[in-house]
Each structure stands twice: as C-alpha cells, then as structure tokens.
TORRONU-654686 format. One record per residue (C-alpha): residue number from 1; x, y, z; residue in three letters. Coordinates in pm, whole numbers. Each point is the difference from the previous one (the first is absolute). Layout:
BEGIN
NUM X Y Z ALA
...
//
This chain:
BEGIN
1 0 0 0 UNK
2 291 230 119 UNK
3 214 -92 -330 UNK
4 -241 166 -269 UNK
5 105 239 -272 UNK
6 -75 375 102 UNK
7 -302 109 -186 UNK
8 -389 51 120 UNK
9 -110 -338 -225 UNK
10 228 -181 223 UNK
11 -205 66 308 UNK
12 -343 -67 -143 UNK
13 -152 -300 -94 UNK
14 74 -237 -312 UNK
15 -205 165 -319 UNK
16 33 396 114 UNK
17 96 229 -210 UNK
18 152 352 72 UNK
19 113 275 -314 UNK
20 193 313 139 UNK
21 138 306 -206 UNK
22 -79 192 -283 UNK
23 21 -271 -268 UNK
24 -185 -226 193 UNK
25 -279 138 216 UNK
26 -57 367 -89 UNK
27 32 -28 -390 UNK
28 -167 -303 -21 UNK
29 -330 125 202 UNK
30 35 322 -220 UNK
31 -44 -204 -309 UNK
32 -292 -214 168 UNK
33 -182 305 56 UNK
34 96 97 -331 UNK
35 -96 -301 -173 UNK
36 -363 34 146 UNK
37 -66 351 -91 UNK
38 98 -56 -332 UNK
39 -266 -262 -24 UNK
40 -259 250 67 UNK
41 104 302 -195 UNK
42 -202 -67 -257 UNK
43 -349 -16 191 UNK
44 38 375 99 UNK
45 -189 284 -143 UNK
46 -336 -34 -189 UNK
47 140 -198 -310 UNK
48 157 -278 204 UNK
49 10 -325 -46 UNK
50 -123 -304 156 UNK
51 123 -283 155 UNK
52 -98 -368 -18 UNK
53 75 -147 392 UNK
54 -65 -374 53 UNK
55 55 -55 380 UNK
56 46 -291 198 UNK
57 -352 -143 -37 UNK
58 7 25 -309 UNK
59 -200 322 -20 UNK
60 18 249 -335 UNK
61 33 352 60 UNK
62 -13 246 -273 UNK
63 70 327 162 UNK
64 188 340 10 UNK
65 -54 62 369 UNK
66 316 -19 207 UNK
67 -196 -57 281 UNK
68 -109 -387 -165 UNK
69 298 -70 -132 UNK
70 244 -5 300 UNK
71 -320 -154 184 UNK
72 -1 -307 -231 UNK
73 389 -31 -39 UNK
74 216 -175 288 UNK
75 339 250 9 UNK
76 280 -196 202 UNK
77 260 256 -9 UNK
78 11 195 319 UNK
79 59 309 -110 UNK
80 -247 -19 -335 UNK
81 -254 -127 345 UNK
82 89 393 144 UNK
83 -101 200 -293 UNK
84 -324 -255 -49 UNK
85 -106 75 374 UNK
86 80 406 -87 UNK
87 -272 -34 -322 UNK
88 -240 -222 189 UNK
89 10 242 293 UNK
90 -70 331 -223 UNK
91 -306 -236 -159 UNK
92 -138 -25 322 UNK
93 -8 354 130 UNK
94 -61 141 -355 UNK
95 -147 -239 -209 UNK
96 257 174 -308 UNK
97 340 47 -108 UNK
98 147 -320 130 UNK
99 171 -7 -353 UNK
100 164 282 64 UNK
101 160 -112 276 UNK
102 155 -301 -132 UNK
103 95 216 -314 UNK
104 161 270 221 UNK
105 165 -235 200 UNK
106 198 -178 -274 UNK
107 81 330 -141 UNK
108 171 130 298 UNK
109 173 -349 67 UNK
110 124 -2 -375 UNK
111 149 352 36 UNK
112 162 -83 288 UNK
113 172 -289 -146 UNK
114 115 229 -217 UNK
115 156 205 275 UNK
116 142 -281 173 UNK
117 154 -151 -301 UNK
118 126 305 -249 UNK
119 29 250 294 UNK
120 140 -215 303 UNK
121 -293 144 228 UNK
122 -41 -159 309 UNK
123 -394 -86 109 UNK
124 3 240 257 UNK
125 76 284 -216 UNK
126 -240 -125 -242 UNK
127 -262 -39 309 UNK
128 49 340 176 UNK
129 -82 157 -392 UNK
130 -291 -233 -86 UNK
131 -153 127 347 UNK
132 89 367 -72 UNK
133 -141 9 -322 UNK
134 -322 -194 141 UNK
135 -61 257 296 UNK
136 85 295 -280 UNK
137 -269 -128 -246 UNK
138 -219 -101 255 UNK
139 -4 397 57 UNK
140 -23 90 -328 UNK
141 -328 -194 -65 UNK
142 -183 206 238 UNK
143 52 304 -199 UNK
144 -108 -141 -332 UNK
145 -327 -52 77 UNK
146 -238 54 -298 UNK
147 -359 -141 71 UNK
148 -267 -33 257 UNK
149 -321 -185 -41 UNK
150 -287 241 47 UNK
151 -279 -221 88 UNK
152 11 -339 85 UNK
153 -370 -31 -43 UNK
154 31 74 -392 UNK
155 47 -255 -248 UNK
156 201 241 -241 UNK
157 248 145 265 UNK
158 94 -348 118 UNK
159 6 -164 -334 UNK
160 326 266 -32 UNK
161 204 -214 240 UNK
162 -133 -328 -52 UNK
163 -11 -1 -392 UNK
164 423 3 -19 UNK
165 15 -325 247 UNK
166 -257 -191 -204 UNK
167 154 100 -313 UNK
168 402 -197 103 UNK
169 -243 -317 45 UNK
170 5 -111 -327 UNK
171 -321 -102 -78 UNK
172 -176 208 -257 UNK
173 -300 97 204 UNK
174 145 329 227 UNK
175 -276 238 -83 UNK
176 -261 -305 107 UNK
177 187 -95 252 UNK
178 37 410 171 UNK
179 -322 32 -49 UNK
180 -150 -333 210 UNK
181 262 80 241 UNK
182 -101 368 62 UNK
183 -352 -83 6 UNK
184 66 -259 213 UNK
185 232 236 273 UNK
186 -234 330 -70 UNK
187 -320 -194 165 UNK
188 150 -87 291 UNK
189 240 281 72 UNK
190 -69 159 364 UNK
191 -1 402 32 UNK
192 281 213 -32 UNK
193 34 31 366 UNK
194 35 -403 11 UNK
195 220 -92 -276 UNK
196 223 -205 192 UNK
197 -269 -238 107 UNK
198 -22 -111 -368 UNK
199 44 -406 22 UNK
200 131 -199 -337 UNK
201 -193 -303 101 UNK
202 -333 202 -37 UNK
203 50 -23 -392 UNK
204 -11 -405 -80 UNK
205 72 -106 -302 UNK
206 -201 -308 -187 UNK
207 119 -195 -308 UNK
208 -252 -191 -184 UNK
209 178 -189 -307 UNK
210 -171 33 -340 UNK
211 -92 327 -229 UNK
212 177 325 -68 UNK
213 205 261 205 UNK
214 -264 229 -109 UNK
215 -262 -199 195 UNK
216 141 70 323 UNK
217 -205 262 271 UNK
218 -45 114 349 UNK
219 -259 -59 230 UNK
220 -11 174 359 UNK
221 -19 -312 197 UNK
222 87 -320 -7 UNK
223 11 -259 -272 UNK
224 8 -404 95 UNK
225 5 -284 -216 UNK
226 -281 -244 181 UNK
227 -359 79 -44 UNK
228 -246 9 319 UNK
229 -134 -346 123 UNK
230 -357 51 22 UNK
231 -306 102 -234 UNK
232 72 358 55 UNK
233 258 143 -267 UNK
234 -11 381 -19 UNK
235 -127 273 288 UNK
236 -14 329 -239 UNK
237 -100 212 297 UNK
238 202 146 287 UNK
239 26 -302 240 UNK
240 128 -100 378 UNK
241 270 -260 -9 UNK
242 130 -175 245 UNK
243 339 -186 8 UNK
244 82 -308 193 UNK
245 368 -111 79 UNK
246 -120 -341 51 UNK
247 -278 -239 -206 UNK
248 -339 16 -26 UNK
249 -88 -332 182 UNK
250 -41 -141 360 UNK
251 258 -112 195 UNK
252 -12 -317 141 UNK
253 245 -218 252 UNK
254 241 -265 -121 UNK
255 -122 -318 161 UNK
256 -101 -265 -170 UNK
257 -369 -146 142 UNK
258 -258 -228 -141 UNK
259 -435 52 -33 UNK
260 -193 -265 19 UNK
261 -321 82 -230 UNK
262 -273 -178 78 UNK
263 -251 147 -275 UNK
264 -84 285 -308 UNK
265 -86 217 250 UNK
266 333 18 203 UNK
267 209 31 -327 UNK
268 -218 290 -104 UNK
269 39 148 329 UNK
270 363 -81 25 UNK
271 142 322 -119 UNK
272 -309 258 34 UNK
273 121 118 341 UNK
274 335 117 -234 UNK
275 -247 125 -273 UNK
276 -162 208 218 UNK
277 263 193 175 UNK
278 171 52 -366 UNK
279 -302 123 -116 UNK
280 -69 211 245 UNK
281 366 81 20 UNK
282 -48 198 -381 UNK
283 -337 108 71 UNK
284 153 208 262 UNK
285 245 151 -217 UNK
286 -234 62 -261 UNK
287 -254 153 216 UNK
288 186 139 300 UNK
289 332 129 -168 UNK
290 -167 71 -355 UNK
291 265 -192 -130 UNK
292 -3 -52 -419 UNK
293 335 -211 -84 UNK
294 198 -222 241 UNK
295 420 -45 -150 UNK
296 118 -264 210 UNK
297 346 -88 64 UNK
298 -78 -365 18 UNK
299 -245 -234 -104 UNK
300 -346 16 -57 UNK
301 -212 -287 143 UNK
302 -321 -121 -225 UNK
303 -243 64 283 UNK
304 116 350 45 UNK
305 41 32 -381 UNK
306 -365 -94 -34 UNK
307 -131 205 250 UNK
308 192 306 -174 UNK
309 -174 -58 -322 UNK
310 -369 2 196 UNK
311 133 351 169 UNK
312 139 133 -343 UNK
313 315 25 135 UNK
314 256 -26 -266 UNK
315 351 -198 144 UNK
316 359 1 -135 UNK
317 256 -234 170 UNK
318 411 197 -38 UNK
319 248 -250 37 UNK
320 247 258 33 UNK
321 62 173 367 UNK
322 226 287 -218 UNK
323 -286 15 -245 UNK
324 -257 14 314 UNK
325 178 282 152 UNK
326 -11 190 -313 UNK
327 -410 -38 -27 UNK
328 -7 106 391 UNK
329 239 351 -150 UNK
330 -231 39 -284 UNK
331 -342 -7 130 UNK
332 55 142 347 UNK
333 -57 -371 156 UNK
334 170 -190 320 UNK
335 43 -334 -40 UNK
336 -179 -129 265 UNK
337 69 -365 198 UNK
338 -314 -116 150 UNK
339 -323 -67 -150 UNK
340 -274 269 73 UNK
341 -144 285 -51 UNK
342 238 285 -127 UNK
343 59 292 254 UNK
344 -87 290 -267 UNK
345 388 116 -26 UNK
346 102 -343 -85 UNK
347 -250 34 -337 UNK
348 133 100 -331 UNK
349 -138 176 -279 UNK
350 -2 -61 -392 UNK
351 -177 145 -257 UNK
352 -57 -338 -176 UNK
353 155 -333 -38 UNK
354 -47 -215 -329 UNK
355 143 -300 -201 UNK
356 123 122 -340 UNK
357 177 -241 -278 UNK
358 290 117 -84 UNK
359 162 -203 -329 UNK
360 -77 -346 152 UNK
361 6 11 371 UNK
362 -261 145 224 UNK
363 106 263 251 UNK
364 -177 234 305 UNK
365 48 322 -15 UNK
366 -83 228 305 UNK
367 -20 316 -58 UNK
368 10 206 363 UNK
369 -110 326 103 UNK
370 228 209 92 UNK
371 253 -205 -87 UNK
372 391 -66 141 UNK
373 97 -248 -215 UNK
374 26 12 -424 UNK
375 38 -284 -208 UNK
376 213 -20 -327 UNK
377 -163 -287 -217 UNK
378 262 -95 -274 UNK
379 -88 -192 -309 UNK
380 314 -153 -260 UNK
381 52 -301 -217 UNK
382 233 -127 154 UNK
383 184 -31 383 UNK
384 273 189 -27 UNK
385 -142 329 -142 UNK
386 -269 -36 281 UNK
387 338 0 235 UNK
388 195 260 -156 UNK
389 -315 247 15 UNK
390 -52 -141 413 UNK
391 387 144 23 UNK
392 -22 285 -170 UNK
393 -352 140 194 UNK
394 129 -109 348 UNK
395 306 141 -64 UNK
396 -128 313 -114 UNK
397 -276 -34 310 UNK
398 338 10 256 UNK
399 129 319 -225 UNK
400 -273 171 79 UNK
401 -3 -95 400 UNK
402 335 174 -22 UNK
403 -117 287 -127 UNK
404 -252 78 247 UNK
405 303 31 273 UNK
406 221 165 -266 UNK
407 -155 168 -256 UNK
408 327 115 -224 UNK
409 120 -95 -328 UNK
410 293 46 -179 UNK
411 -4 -1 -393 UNK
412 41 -310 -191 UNK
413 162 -191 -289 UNK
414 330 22 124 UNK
415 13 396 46 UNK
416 40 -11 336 UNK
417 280 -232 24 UNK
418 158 206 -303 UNK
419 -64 351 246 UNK
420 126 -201 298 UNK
421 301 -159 -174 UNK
422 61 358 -98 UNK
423 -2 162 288 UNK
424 235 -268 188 UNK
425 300 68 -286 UNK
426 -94 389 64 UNK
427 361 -14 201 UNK
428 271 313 25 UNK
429 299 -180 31 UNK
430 204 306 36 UNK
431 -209 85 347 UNK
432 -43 -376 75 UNK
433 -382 52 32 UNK
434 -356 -32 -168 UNK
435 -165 339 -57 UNK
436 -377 -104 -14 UNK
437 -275 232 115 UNK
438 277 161 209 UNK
439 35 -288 205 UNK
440 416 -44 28 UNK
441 6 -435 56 UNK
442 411 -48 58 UNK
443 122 -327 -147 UNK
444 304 -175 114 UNK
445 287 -93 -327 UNK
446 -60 -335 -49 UNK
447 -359 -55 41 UNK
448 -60 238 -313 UNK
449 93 -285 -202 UNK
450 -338 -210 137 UNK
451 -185 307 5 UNK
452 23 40 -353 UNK
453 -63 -386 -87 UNK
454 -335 18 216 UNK
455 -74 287 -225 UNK
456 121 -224 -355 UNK
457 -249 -254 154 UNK
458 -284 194 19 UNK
459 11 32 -399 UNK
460 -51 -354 -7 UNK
461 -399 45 13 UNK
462 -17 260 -273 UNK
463 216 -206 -197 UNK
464 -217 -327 79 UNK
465 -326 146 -119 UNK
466 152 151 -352 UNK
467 162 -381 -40 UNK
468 -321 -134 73 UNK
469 -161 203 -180 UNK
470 203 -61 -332 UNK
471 175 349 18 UNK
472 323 124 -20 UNK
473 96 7 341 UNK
474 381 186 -23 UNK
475 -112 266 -247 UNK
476 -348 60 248 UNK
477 175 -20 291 UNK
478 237 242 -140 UNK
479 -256 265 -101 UNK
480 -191 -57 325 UNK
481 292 91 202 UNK
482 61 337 -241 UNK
483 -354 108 55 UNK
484 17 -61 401 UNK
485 332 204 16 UNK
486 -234 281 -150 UNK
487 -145 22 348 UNK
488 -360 107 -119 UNK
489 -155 -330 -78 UNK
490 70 -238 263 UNK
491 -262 -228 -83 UNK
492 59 -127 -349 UNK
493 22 -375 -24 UNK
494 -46 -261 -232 UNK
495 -299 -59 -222 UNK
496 -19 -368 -33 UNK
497 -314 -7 -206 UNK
498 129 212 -269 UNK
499 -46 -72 -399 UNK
500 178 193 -280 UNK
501 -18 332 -54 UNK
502 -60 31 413 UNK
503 274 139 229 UNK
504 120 -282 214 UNK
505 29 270 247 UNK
506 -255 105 212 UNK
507 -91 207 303 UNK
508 -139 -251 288 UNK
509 -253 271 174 UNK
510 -121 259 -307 UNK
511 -22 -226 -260 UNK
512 -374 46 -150 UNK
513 118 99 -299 UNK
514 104 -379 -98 UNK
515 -260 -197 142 UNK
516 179 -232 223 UNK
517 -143 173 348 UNK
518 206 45 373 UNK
519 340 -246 12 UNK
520 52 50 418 UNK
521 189 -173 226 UNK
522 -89 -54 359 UNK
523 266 207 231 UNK
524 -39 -293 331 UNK
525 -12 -256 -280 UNK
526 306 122 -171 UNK
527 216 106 297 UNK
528 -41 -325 152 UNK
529 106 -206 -269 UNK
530 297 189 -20 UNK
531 94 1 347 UNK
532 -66 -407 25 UNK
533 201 -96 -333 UNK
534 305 247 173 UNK
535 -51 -176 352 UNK
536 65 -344 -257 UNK
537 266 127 -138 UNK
538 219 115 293 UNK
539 -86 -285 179 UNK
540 107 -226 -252 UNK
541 347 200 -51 UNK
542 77 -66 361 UNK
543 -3 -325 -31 UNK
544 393 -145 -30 UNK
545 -36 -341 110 UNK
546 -313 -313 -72 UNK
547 41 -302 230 UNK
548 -273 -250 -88 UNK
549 -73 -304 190 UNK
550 -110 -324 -127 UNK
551 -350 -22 -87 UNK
552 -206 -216 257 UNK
553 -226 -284 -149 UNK
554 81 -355 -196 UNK
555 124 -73 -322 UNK
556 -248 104 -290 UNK
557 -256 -257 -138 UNK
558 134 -142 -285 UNK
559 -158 112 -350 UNK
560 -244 -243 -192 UNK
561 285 86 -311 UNK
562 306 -119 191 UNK
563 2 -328 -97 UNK
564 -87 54 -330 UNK
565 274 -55 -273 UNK
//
C-alpha cells in the first residue's frame, strides 16, 4: 500500500480516472461545451432548423426547442452536464432563451481557448474579464430599454411581445398561434393593480389530433375529453355545481359476510335501505343546495347515477386531481370530501356545460362565469405539430408572467447585442477606461483581452440569425456595426423575413413601414440568460483538474447482436 507510484489514481480505487492541466481537463471541457453548442446553432432565430431526437425509449422527437432536446438526450460529460443544468434552469424561471444560454456559453468558452492557447492567458485573467464585462453589460441593458406593454388586457398590445417568441418556433402558424395565446391570457388577466397574481396554469392547453391549425379556438373554461355519465348532456343556463374530491357512491366496510335469503321479498329488500339513503342523499342536493351538475373526483355508483338522471342532475367523473383543481379555479368551486349538501361558498358557477364532437372524439366543455381559467384547444394532423404549438404557447404564456413583474424590452433581431457589443469595445486605452454615459468603469491590463472576446461573442447571435436566415452574415454584420457606430439608430437589427428588393436591415421598434410589426426582447429574460451562460463559463474555466471514480453497478447486459457473426 505504502510502495505506490505518487499520483492521485494511485490512491483511488481500480477503474478511476483523473485528467489535470490544460491539455487535459480545461481544453478538453472547453471543446465539450463547444461541441454541444455547435449542435444547436442552427435551431436559433425564426428560420431554424429542426432536429430529429430518438431517446432511450425509443421515442421520436422532431423539435427546435432547446428545452426538449437536452430533456430527451443523456449528456455524460460533466462539464457539458453544467451548461445543460444553466439552460434548464433559465427554462424554468423564464420559459425562453435557454438557447441562448447554451449558445453564449460556448461562445465565451471558445474565445477563451483562444486566449489560453494564442495569448498564454491564464483562467483567472480570463475569469476576472468575463465577470467585468458581465457586470458592465448587465448595466448597460438597463439603459437601452425601448418598449413597455401598455395594457395587458388588449389583445393588440400584447400580441407586440408575444408575436417575436412564436415566430423563432418554427412552425408556420405565429400569427394563429399570437392570437389564441393573447386571447387566451387577455380573458383571464387580473387588474392592473394585481398583475403579479397572474398564474400560467390558469391558461391549459388541449390537443385533440385530427384537422387543421386553423381549427384551433379558445373557450373560457375548461375543456375534457369524457362525456357526462347520465341522460343529462348539456345545462345551457347559469347553473350551481358542486365538486366532490371523492366518488359519488357509498362507502361500505371491508369484511367479508354472508345473507342467507330466504325468499323474493328479502332479495328485493336487500339493498332498498342503501337505495333510499342514496336517493335521498341527491334529492337533498338537488332540492336543498339547488345543485345542477355534480364533477366527481372518483367514481360514480349506478344507484347514485340513476337517481341523478330522475333529479336532472347532469354528472361528469375527472380522473385527473390536476385537472380537478383546475375546474375548482375556473368555476369558483371547492372540491369538497364528504357527501352532502354544499355549504353555498363551496358551489360553483358556469354559464353552461355541453358535449360537443370535435373531429372524432366527444369532449365537455364548461364554459364558467366569471372565469379564472382559459383553455387553448389545438387541432393538427399530426403529433408533433400539436407539440411544437403546446411549446411555443406555454412558452410564450411564461413570457408574459415575466412581464407583468418586469415590464421592459429591449429591441430585437440582434440589435441589442450589436449596441451592447458596441458599447463594451467603446474602451480609451490611452486613459485605461470606458467613457459610457459618463460613467468612468477602470479595467485592469490583462482582463481587456476577455473583455473584448465577451464583446466578439455577443456577435455570435446576429451572425446566427443572418446564417440561418440564408444571408450574408460578414458583409451584414459589417454594415450593422457601421450603422450602430452612427449612434442615432441603436435599434436596427436583422430582418430575417426579407425577399429581394427589401433591406435586410430593419429597425426592431418603428418598423410599420415594412410590415413585419414590434421585434422586442424581454430585459429579465435577456439579462438572465446572459448572466447564467457567464456563471457556466467561469465556472467551467476554473476547473484544472477531473477525478472520476468508477461507475457503480454490474457489467452491461449483453446485446441480442453479440453473438452474431
């Protein structure tokens, strides 16, 4: 034990691994990082393109969404695992720009090799710049501010943000698509004074396979795909529901007994003591608590369903608790877990409930009054455009819950990372100091180096969309750069849509005059995917050493194809 070799392999166990220096662990998590962003250059920006995942069961996924594909792909490589958890993380508090991350990211890492290798940089250099720069542009967003949204309660003023997120999805229905998802935000959008309280999981989303894009609507309600139980199938009028948490059916114990029956009479008599206190049980609530629909959480007994039909009461079993708690937002219900009559605040209201066919299958729609919950019903030919229109509305849904904490934009299509990328190389090197908006930013020798590479990386998303776009991204990203050093138009960006004889240039906010409407960015959106792909980075560059243990768990099963010739 005491005779080993020096060297930290040596004191682990048989089957570790450990990679130390720059060759070995810094440059070679660089170029995983690297690698990865590469792969999904090409699905940013409206004219992206799509990826075909197959994951581990086998699954097809034909998608542009970041968020999917590192959700269906199994990254080993530790440091490819950091930037992954970085994306995933600004998906969940944003619902947006987890591309841009992972794009950012590998950017920065890539320029730094570049410092490392043709500059002899150390990382720490390279760090204290990166974070610099990051605090410095984190400063400069807040001044280039460009929209607000107006109203949240108008369809037109929120299409302005939501249209530019729909449009990088891909999927050739963005003015359909903004529109059901305004509609959809605009009916249940609290008061100015309560915009915070606005909740993403009041707007549901329902995909029914078959028909057209264009088929697709909103209801204010709910939509759910079983019909009602009984006789009754539609209530057009305002009615009382109530809501149970359990079924509609009497408990009994769990012992097992046996009845002797001795004649007709008995049996007939058998169950009419259980009859009678169901029966009265729903006469009760139809009398008493002027009750006009029972949605149970459970199931529905026959007795009671029988005795709901002769009291007109119309039944609807959820099988769904998340689903149930959505009904109990929409209509104003509380799901209630006894059987009785309904204390009047436990009663909800809708202005009707009906069964409508929709393509093949038969759904119930309830349509409440007052309502807190909207539903998005989505028609498509096929699965995957029903999923890639589910993304693109809840994402845009999350956008929009942002907004009502921050409500700033920043100008789109690349302008404001050309303004921002800009203002970072604005350096005096004879005074050692930025001059921007009189604010005097000192900035040590070396560190100017990374500075000025986290400013080269922020052209990468300018020069992603013209690439994507089939443009000429050097000559575009040239002329971009001239017009920004004008100073007086600091939010022209890239027109991805345009067609000969159209400038490919365009200005993101006053842009009327070419038809393509508001490119905006949101500010929180922005600034923390900026902040998360530099926390990636740095963390990654101080990384010098990668000591791997051996993976727990038994040889692999052996393949069906190994002992095939």
């Amino acid at each position: 034990m005491f005779q080993l070799r020096p060297g930290i392999t040596n004191l682990l166990k048989d089957g570790s691994r450990a990679f130390s220096g720059l060759d070995e662990a810094v440059l070679r998590n660089i170029e995983a990082c690297v690698n990865l962003s590469e792969m999904t250059q090409t699905s940013y920006g409206p004219n992206s393109m799509n990826k075909l995942i197959v994951n581990h069961l086998g699954k097809q996924f034909i998608t542009s969404d970041l968020s999917t594909i590192i959700e269906e792909l199994d990254i080993q490589h530790p440091a490819a695992n950091m930037v992954v958890m970085a994306c995933k993380r600004q998906a969940e508090e944003y619902g947006d720009a987890s591309n841009t991350v992972l794009i950012f990211a590998g950017e920065l890492l890539r320029n730094a090799a570049k410092l490392l290798n043709d500059n002899g940089l150390h990382p720490s250099d390279i760090v204290a710049g990166y974070e610099i720069a990051l605090e410095r542009s984190l400063s400069l967003l807040n001044g280039m501010v460009a929209h607000r949204v107006a109203n949240f309660k108008n369809v037109s003023d929120l299409s302005g943000i939501v249209r530019p997120l729909v449009s990088t999805k891909n999927i050739g229905y963005s003015d359909l698509i903004t529109r059901l998802t305004c509609e959809a935000i605009t009916s249940i959008m609290p008061d100015e004074d309560k915009l915070k309280e606005f909740n993403i999981d009041n707007v549901r989303i329902v995909k029914l396979l078959g028909g057209s894009p264009m088929q697709s609507f909103t209801i204010n309600g709910m939509m759910v795909n079983r019909e009602p139980g009984g006789t009754i199938r539609k209530l057009e009028k305002v009615s009382n529901v109530m809501v149970l948490g359990c079924g509609l059916e009497m408990t009994g114990t769990e012992a097992k007994g046996t009845v002797v029956l001795n004649n007709a009479q008995e049996l007939l008599d058998f169950t009419r003591g259980e009859e009678s206190l169901v029966e009265n049980l729903i006469k009760d609530i139809k009398q008493t608590g002027k009750i006009d629909a029972i949605i149970a959480g459970g199931p529905i007994s026959d007795i009671a369903q029988h005795f709901c039909n002769k009291y007109d009461i119309l039944t609807l079993r959820i099988t769904s608790k998340w689903e149930l708690r959505r009904i109990c937002r929409s209509i104003g219900a509380v799901a209630m877990v006894r059987l009785g009559v309904p204390l009047p605040e436990e009663i909800g209201k809708a202005s009707s409930i009906r069964v409508e066919e929709i393509g093949s299958k038969k759904v119930t729609v309830i349509n409440a009054l007052n309502t807190k919950v909207s539903s998005v019903i989505l028609r498509g030919a096929t699965q995957g455009i029903l999923d890639e229109m589910e993304r693109a509305i809840a994402n845009s849904v999350s956008v929009v819950k942002s907004s009502t904490k921050d409500n700033r934009f920043v100008a789109g299509a690349g302008a404001t990372f050309v303004e921002l990328s800009k203002c970072l190389r604005a350096y005096d090197k004879s005074e050692n100091k930025y001059q921007q908006n009189s604010v005097d930013v000192p900035v040590p020798g070396m560190e100017e180096y990374a500075v000025n590479m986290f400013a080269e990386a922020l052209d990468v998303f300018p020069r992603l969309l013209a690439e994507n776009s089939g443009l000429n991204s050097t000559d575009l990203l040239a002329s971009l750069h001239a017009i920004h050093q004008q100073g007086s138009q600091p939010h022209k960006g890239i027109n991805v849509f345009c067609g000969s004889g159209t400038s490919p240039i365009i200005d993101c906010i006053s842009n009327n005059e070419q038809g393509v409407g508001l490119i905006v960015d949101h500010l929180g959106t922005l600034c923390s995917a900026l902040k998360l792909a530099t926390d990636s980075a740095v963390t990654i560059l101080k990384i010098d050493e990668i000591i791997m243990a051996k993976p727990a768990g038994g040889p692999k099963p052996r393949s069906q194809n190994d002992d095939m010739d």
